[in-house]
C-alpha positions as CSV (number, residue, x, y, z in Angstrom):
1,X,-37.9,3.2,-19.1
2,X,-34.7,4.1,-21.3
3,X,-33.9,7.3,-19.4
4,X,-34.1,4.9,-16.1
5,X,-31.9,2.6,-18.0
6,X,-29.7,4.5,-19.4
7,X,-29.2,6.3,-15.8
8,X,-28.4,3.1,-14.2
9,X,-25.8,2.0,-16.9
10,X,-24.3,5.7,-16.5
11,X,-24.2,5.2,-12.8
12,X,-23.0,1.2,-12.8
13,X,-20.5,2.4,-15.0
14,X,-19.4,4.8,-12.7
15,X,-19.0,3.2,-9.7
16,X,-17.3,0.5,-10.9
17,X,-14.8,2.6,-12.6
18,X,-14.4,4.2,-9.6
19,X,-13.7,0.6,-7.3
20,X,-11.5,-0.5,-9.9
21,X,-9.6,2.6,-9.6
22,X,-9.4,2.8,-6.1
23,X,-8.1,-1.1,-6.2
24,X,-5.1,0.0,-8.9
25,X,-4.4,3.0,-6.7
26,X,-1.2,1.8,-5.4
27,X,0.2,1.1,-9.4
28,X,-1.0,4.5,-10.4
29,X,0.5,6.3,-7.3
30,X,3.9,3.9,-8.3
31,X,4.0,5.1,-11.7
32,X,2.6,8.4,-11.3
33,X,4.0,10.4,-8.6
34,X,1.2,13.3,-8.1
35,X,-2.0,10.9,-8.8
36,X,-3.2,9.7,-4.9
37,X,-5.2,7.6,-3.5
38,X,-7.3,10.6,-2.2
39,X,-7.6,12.3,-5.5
40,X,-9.0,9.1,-7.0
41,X,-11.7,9.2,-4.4
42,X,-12.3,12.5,-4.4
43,X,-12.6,12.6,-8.3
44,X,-15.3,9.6,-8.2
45,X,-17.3,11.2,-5.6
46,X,-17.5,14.2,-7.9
47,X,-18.2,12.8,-10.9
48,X,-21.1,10.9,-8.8
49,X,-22.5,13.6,-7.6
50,X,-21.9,16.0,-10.6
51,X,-24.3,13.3,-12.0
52,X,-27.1,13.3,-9.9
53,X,-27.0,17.2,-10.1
54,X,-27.6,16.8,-14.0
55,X,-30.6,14.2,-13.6
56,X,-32.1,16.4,-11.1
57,X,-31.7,19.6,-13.1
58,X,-30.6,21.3,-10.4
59,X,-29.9,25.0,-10.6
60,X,-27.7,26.2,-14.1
61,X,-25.4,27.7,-11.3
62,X,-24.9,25.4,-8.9
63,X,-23.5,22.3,-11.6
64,X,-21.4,24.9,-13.1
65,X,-20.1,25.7,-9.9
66,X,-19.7,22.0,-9.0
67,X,-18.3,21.2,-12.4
68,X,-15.4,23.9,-12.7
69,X,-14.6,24.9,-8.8
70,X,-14.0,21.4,-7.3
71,X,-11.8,19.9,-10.1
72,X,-10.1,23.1,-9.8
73,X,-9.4,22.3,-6.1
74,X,-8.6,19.2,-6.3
75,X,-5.9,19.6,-8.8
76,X,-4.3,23.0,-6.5
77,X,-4.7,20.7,-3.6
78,X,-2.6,17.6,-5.3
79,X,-0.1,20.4,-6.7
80,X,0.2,22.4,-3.3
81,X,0.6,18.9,-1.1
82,X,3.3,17.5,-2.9
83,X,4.8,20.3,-4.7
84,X,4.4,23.9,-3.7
85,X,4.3,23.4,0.3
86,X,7.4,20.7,0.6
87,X,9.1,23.4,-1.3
88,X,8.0,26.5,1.0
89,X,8.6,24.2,4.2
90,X,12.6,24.4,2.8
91,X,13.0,28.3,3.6
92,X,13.5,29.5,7.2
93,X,11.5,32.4,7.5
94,X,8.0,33.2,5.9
95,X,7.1,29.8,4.9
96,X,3.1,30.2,4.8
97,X,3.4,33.3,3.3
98,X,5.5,31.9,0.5
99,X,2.9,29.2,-0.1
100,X,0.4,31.6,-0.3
101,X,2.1,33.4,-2.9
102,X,2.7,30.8,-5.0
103,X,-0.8,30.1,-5.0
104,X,-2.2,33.1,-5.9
105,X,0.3,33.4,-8.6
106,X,-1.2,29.9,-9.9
107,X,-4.8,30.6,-9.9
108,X,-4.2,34.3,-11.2
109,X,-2.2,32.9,-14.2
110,X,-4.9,30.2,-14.2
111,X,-7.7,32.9,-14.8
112,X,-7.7,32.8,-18.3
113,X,-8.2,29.0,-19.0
114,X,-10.3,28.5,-16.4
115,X,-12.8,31.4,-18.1
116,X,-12.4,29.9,-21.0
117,X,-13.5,26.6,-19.9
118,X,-16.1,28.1,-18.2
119,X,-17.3,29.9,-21.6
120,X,-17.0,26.2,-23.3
121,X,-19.2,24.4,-20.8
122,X,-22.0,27.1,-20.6
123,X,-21.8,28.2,-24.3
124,X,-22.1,31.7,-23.3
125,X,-19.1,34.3,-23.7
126,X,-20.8,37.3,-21.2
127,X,-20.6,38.3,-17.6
128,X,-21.7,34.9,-16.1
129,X,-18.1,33.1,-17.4
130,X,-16.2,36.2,-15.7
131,X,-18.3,35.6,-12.6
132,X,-17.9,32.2,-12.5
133,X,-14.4,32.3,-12.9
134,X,-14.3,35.2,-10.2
135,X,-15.7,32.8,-7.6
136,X,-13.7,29.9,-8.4
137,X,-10.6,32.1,-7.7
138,X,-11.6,33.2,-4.6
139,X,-12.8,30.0,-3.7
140,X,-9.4,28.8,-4.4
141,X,-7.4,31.0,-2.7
142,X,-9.7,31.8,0.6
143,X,-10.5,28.2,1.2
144,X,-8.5,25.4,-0.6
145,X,-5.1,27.3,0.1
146,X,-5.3,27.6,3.4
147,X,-7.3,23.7,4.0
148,X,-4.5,22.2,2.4
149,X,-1.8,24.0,4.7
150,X,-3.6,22.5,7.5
151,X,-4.1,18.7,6.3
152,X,-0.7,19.2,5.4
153,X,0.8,20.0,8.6
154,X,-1.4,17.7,10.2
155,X,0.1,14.9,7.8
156,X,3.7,15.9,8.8
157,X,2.6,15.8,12.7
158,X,1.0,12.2,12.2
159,X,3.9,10.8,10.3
160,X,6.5,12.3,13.3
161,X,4.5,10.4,15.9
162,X,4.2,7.3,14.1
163,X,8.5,7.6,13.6
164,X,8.4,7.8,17.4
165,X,6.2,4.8,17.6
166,X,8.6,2.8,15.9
167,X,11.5,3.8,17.3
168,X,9.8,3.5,20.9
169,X,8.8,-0.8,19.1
170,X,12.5,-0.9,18.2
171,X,13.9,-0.1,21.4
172,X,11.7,-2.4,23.5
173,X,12.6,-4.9,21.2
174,X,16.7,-4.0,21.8
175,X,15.8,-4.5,25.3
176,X,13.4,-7.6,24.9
177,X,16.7,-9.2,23.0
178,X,18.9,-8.3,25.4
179,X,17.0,-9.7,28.9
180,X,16.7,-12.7,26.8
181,X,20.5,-12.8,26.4
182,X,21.4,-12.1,30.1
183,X,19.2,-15.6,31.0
184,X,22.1,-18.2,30.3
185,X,19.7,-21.4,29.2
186,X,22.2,-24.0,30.2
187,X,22.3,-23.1,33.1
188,X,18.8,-22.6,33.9
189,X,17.7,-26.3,32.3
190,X,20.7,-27.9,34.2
191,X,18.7,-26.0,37.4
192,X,15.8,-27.3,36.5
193,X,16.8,-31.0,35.9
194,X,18.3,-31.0,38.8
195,X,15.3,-30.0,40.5
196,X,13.5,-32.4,38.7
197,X,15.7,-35.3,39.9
198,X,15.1,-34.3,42.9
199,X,11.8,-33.8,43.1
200,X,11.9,-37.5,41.6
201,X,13.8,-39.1,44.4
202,X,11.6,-37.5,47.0
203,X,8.4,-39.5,45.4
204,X,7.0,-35.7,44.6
205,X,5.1,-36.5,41.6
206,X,3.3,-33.2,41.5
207,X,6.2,-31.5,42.0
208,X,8.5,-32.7,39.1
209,X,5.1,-32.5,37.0
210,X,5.2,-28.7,37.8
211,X,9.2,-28.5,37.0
212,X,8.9,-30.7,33.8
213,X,6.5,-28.3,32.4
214,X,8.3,-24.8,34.1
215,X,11.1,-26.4,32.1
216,X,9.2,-26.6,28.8
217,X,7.8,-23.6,29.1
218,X,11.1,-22.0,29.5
219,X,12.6,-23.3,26.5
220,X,9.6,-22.0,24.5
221,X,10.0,-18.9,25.4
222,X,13.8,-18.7,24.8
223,X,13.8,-20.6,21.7
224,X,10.8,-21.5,19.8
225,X,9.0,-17.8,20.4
226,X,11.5,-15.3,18.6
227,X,10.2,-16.6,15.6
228,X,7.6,-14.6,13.8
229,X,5.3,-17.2,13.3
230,X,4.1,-20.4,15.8
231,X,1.8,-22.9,15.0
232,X,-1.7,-22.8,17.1
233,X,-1.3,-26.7,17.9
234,X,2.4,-25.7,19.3
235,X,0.7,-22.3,21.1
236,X,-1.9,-24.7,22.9
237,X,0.5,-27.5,23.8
């Protein structure tokens, strides 16, 4: 009963840490420039599931994997997405393979931390550290590296469209605006009560019914509809 409690409160604990995080996220990514929204999630969900791996004593190797590789990623992905590539992206030739570089000359200059890390967490200073190290490196540089090239490209493609979208918005607007200024309302009300009058003369009650409202209608939508918000009670009438 105290291990089930005491895995609950671990697990409570967690995920609410984790939703108040995630509700901060735009203060934190205000006041610090490299800490997203994504990292946040993706840190909870491995914390999450870097505890369920310990409460169901999974294999040695597979939660030190989990517990040195994907922090490891996470931390070359923040550093390559606003950092490394932005930078590459500035030369004209051989952009990727200036990424690339600067990659590999991260995680091989990481190597030695990283092992040592590696030699904290499983108390052991043999060949498993070197391996595990070995395998984060490559994990690193044949799989994150190239992942975050791609989500990052795909980012740059997806804000270009939406620039388009809102310049396509901007100039249906222009011409919205200016339809709206070739209609000259004086005249077309003086048209219409004229009509009206008309209409009145001739007994045609259905008639000037249909103008009166053409007229009000008119003068809702040059007037009273440029603003950004209407009233549903006006809408209906």
């Amino acid at each position: 009963a105290l291990v089930i409690t005491w895995i609950l409160a671990v697990y409570t604990a967690i995920k609410y840490g984790g939703i108040y995080l995630l509700a901060v996220s735009e203060k934190i990514e205000a006041k610090y420039k490299y800490i997203r929204k994504e990292a946040i999630v993706a840190a909870v969900i491995w914390i999450i599931l870097l505890f369920f791996l310990l409460i169901g004593q999974a294999e040695r190797d597979l939660v030190i994997g989990w517990a040195i590789v994907i922090p490891s990623a996470i931390a070359l992905y923040l550093y390559s997405f606003y950092r490394l590539i932005p930078r590459s992206l500035t030369r004209r030739k051989f952009q990727f393979l200036s990424y690339v570089f600067k990659c590999g000359l991260i995680i091989l200059l990481s190597f030695v931390p990283i092992y040592l890390i590696s030699v904290i967490i499983t108390r052991n200073d043999g060949n498993d550290c070197a391996a595990y190290t070995a395998f984060n490196s490559f994990f690193q540089f044949f799989v994150t590296v190239p992942i975050t090239w791609f989500l990052y490209k795909r980012h740059i493609k997806g804000n270009e469209q939406l620039n388009v979208l809102q310049k396509e918005l901007g100039r249906s607007n222009a011409n919205l605006d200016f339809l709206r200024s070739q209609i000259n309302p004086h005249f077309l009300f003086n048209a219409l009560n004229t009509i009206y009058g008309t209409a009145l003369q001739e007994k045609a009650e259905r008639t000037s019914e249909g103008i009166e409202k053409l007229g009000d209608m008119m003068r809702f939508m040059l007037q009273e509809n440029m603003q950004d918000k209407i009233s549903l009670a006006r809408e209906i009438d």
